[in-house]
C-alpha positions in Angstrom: 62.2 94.5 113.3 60.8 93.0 116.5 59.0 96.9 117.4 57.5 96.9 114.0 55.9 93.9 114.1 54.6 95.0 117.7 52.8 98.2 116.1 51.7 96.0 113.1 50.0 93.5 115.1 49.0 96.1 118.0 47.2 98.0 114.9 45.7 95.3 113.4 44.2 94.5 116.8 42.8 98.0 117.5 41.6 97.9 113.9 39.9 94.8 114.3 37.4 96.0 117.1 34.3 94.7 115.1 32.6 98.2 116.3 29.1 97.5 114.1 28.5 93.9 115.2 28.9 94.6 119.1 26.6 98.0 118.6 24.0 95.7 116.8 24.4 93.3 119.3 23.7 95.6 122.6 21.2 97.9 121.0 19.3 95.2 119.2 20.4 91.9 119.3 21.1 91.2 115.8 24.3 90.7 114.0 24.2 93.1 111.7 26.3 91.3 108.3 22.9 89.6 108.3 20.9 92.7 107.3 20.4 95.6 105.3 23.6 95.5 102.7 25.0 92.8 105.1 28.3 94.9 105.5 29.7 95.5 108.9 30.4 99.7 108.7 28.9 102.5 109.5 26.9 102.8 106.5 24.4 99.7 106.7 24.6 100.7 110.6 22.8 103.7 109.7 20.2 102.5 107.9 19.4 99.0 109.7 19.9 101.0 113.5 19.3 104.6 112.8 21.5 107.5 113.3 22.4 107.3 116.9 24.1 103.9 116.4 25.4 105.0 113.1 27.2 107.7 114.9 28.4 106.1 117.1 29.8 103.3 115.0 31.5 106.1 113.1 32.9 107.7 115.8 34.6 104.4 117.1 35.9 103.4 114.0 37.4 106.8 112.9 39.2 106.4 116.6 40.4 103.0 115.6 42.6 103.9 112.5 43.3 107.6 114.7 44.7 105.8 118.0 46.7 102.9 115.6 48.5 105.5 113.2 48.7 108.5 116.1 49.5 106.6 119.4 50.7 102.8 118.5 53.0 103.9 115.8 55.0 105.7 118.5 55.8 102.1 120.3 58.6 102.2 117.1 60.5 104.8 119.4 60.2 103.1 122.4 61.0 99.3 121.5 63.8 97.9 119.6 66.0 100.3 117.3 64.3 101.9 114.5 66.3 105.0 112.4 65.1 108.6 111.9 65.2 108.3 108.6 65.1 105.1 105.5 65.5 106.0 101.7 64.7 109.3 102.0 61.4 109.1 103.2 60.6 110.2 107.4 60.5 107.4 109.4 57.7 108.8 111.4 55.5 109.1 108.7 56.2 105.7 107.5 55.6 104.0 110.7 52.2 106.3 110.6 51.2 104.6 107.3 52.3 101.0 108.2 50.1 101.0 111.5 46.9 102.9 109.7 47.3 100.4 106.9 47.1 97.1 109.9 44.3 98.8 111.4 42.4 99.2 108.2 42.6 95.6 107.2 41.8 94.5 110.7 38.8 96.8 110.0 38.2 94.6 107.0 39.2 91.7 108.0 38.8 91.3 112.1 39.6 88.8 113.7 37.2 89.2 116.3 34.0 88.3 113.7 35.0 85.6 111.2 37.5 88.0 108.9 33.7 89.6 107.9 34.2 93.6 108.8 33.6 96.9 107.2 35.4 98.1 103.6 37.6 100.1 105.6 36.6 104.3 104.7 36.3 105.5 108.0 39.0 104.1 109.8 40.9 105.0 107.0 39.9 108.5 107.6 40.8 108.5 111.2 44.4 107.2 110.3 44.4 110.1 107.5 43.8 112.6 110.3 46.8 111.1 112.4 49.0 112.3 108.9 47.8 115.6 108.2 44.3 116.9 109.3 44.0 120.0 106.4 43.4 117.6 103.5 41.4 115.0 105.1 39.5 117.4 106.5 38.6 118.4 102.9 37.5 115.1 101.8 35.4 114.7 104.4 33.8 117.7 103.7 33.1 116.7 100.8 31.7 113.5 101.4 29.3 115.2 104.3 28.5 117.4 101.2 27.9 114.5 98.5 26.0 112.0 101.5 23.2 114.6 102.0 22.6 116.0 98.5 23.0 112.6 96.7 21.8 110.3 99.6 24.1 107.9 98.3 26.9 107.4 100.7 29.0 105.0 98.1 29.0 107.4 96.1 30.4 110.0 98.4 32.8 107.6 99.7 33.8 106.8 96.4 34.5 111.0 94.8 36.3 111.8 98.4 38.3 108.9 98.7 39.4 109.9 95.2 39.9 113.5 95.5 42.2 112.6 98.7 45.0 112.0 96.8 44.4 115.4 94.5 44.2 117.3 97.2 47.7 115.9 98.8 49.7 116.5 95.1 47.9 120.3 95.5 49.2 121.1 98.5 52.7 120.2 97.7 52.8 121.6 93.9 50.4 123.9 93.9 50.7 125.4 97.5 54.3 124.3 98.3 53.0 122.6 101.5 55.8 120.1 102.9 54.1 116.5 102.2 55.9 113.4 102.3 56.5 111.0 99.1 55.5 108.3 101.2 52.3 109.8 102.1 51.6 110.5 98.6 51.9 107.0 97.4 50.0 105.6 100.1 47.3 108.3 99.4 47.3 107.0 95.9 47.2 103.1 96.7 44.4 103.7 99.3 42.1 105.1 97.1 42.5 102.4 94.6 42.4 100.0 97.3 38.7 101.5 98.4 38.3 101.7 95.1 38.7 98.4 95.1 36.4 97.4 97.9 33.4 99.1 96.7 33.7 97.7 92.7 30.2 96.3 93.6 28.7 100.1 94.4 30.2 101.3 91.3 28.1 98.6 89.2 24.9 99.4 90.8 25.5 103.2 90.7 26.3 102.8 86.7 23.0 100.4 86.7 21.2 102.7 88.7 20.5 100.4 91.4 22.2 101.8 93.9 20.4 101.8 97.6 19.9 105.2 99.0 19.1 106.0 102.7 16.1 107.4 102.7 16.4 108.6 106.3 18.5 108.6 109.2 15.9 106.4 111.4 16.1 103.0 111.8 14.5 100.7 109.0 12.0 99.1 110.3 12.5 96.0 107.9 15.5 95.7 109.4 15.1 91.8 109.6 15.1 91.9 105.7 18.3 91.7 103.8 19.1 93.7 100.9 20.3 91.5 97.7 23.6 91.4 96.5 24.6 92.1 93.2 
């Protein structure tokens, strides 16, 4: 019990790093929640900073959710007494999901920056990747795909996040793949939980006032923030 709540809290922690603010900090002296969309991630990054600090704030926070769910997980075999196996379901993989999921809220909610952070894709994705690589892999493809045709990036987040969990049942009844049933279920709740998180994007996509990003420079009314809706 003890090594759990280690790996939750050391997760949350990593998770937490509030990756956007700092960049907008260094590179520009600004704090970024107060422009553009006003959301900490990657995407208002992009268009407030351009795409080198967009990158970069996606690299980081991919990292975050890959180093909780690949590398702190593991302290669950090191500290305390934790079994191979519970109901059924691999221990590994569970302790995988459990430290993703901390990181992800910390993501969302960091301590570091008032509990004001990001709505969680990408370091979601990077803990997806410590899973199995094949079917995030996918997604992300197809986000990649959707973000450049579209120039909507909620909209991208929004199709791969849900064809994640698609592609998981696929593999295992289509292709006869080995998945977990814990990784299934958590596939499942984590797209409705970034379902969830971008409710707001799916109003203004079905009222068709939606931002795009025009470019991948920085905006240069960067001081100017977008309305909510």
């Amino acid at each position: 019990m003890l090594s759990l709540l280690i790996i939750i809290v050391l997760s949350y922690l990593v998770g937490s790093i509030p990756t956007s603010v700092w960049v907008g900090k260094i590179s520009k002296g600004i704090d970024i929640r107060d422009h553009g969309s006003g959301n900490a991630g990657a995407t208002n990054t992009f268009r407030v900073l351009g795409w080198k600090a967009g990158l970069v704030v996606s690299l980081i926070d991919m990292f975050k959710g890959f180093t909780a769910a690949y590398w702190v997980s593991q302290l669950g075999y090191h500290v305390g007494d934790i079994p191979v196996v519970y109901g059924g379901w691999e221990t590994d993989i569970m302790l995988r999901i459990m430290a993703g999921l901390a990181a992800v809220l910390g993501h969302m909610y960091t301590i570091f920056a008032g509990f004001r952070g990001g709505k969680g894709v990408i370091t979601a994705a990077g803990m997806l990747y410590a899973l199995e690589p094949v079917s995030i892999s996918i997604s992300f493809a197809l986000f990649f795909i959707l973000t450049f045709t579209t120039r909507y990036v909620s909209l991208a987040s929004i199709l791969a996040t849900t064809s994640y969990p698609l592609i998981i049942l696929f593999m295992r009844y289509v292709l006869d793949i080995p998945v977990d049933g814990s990784h299934i279920i958590f596939a499942s709740v984590t797209a409705l939980f970034i379902l969830w998180r971008h409710r707001a994007n799916m109003k203004r996509l079905l009222n068709g006032t939606e931002n795009r990003i025009s470019s991948f420079k920085p905006a240069k009314g960067h001081l100017n923030k977008e309305p909510k809706a």
